[in-house]
N, C-alpha and C positions, 0 to 999 in steps of 0.2 A: 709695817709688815707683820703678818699674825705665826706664832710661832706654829700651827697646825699645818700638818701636812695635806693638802689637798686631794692625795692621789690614797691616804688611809683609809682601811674597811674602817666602816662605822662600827662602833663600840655601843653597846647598851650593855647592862644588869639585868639580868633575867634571872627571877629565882623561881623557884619549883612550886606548881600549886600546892596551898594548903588545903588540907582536909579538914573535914567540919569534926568538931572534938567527938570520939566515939568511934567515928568512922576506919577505917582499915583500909591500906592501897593491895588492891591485886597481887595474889602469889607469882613471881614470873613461872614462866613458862619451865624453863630450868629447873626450878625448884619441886614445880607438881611432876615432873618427870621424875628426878630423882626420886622422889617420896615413894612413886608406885614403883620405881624398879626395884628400893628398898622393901617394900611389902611382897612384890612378888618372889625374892629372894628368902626372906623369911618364910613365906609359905609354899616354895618349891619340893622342900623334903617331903611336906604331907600331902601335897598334890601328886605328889609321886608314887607316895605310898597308899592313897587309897585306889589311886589307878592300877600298881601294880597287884593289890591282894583282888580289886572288884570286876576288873578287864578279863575277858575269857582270853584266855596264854593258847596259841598255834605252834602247832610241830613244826621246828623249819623243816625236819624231811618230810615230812608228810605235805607241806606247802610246797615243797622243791617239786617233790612228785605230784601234785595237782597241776600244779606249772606245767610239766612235762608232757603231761600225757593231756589235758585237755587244751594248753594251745596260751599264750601270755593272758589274752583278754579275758578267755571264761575262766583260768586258773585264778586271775586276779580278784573276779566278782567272787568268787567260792572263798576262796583263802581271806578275802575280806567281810564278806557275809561271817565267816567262822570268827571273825575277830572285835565284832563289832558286838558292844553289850546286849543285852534284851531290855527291853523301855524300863520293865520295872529296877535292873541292876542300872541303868543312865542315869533313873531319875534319883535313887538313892546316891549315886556320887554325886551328883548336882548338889543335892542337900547336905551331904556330905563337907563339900569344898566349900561352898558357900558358910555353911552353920560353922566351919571350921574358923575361914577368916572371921564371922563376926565374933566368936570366940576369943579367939588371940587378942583381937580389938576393941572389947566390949569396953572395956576401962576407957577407952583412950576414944569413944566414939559418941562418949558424954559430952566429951568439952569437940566435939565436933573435929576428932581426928582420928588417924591411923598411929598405928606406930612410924611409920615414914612420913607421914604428916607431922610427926610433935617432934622428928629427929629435922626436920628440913623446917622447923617452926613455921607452918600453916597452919591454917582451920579451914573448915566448910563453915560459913554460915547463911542464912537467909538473907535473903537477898535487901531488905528492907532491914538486915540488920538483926543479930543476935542468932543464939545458935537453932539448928533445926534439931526437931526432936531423935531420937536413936530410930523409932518407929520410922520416922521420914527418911532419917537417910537410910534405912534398909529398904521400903517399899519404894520408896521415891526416885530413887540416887542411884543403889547398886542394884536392887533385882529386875529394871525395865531392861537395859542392856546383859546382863549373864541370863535373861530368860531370852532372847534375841538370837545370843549366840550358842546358849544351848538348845533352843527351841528347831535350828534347821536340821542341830545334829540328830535329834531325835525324830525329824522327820523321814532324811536320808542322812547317810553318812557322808553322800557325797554332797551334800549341800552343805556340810561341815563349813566348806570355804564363803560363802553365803553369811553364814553367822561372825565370821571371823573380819570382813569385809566391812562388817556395822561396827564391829568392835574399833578397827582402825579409822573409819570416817568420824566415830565419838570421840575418837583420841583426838585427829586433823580440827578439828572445829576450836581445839584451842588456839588455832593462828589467825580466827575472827577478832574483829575490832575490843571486844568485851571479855576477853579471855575464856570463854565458856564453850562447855563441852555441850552434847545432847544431855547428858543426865542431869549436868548442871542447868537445865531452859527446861528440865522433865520437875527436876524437883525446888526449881526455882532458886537456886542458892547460887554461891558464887566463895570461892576460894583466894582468901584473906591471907597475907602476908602479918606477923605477930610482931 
């Protein structure tokens, strides 16, 4: 009589594939979150502050009383028309925020990171391996989507949400089979775990 038990799940050894020498396994998912919520945290003071000095500033009394006497809807277009930049003051905060973070990050955007990239040790690199140049990852990477989502605000302001809607669909595409965002299949790269 055999000492196995008949009615045992089967047993195997299964070990983890190995990668070819060079290669890099995918950032989780976890990780590319953190990183950007850490950059957006780092660059919240100066997003604030160039909104706050380059935003045209509304009376609340003088908005209470457009409210009032023209009616919630028309008071709302008016008080919002008055609040919304002129193209030329949008387009310099675009430049602004953008020129800022690549600023903060220039160092750290050599070896293909953020500052929340090299604290959550990821990199961006090409997808075929090795890193993508500074040039690539600003036209490639980050300005197809920030021109996307500031491109509806500066059409309307109400399409603001319009812009904001591509921002969140490029986030969602990291729960695809390849871990890849839109900017990541825009600039061909792919985000490596170190």
């Amino acid at each position: 009589m055999s000492d196995q038990n008949p009615y045992a799940a089967p047993q195997s050894h299964i070990s983890a594939p190995q990668l070819p020498p060079g290669e890099f396994a995918y950032a989780s998912r976890l990780s590319r979150l953190g990183a950007a919520f850490l950059d957006g945290i780092i660059l919240a003071p100066l997003n604030f502050l160039i909104s706050w000095f380059l935003a045209p500033k509304v009376d609340d009394a003088w908005a209470a009383e457009v409210m009032r006497t023209k009616g919630f809807e028309e008071g709302m277009k008016q008080v919002m028309a008055a609040s919304t930049p002129s193209l030329p003051v949008h387009l310099l905060m675009i430049v602004l925020l953008l020129g800022s973070f690549i600023g903060i990050n220039w160092v750290f955007l050599k070896n293909g990171q953020t500052i929340g990239k090299k604290a959550a040790k990821i990199q961006i690199q090409k997808r075929t391996g090795g890193l993508l140049t500074v040039k690539d990852l600003i036209l490639k990477r980050m300005l197809p989507v920030q021109l996307a989502v500031a491109g509806f605000a500066l059409i309307s302001p109400s399409l603001t949400i319009v812009g904001m809607l591509i921002a969140v669909v490029d986030v969602l595409c990291i729960f695809r089979s390849g871990y890849n965002t839109i900017h990541d299949d825009i600039a061909q790269s792919k985000v490596v775990k170190l």
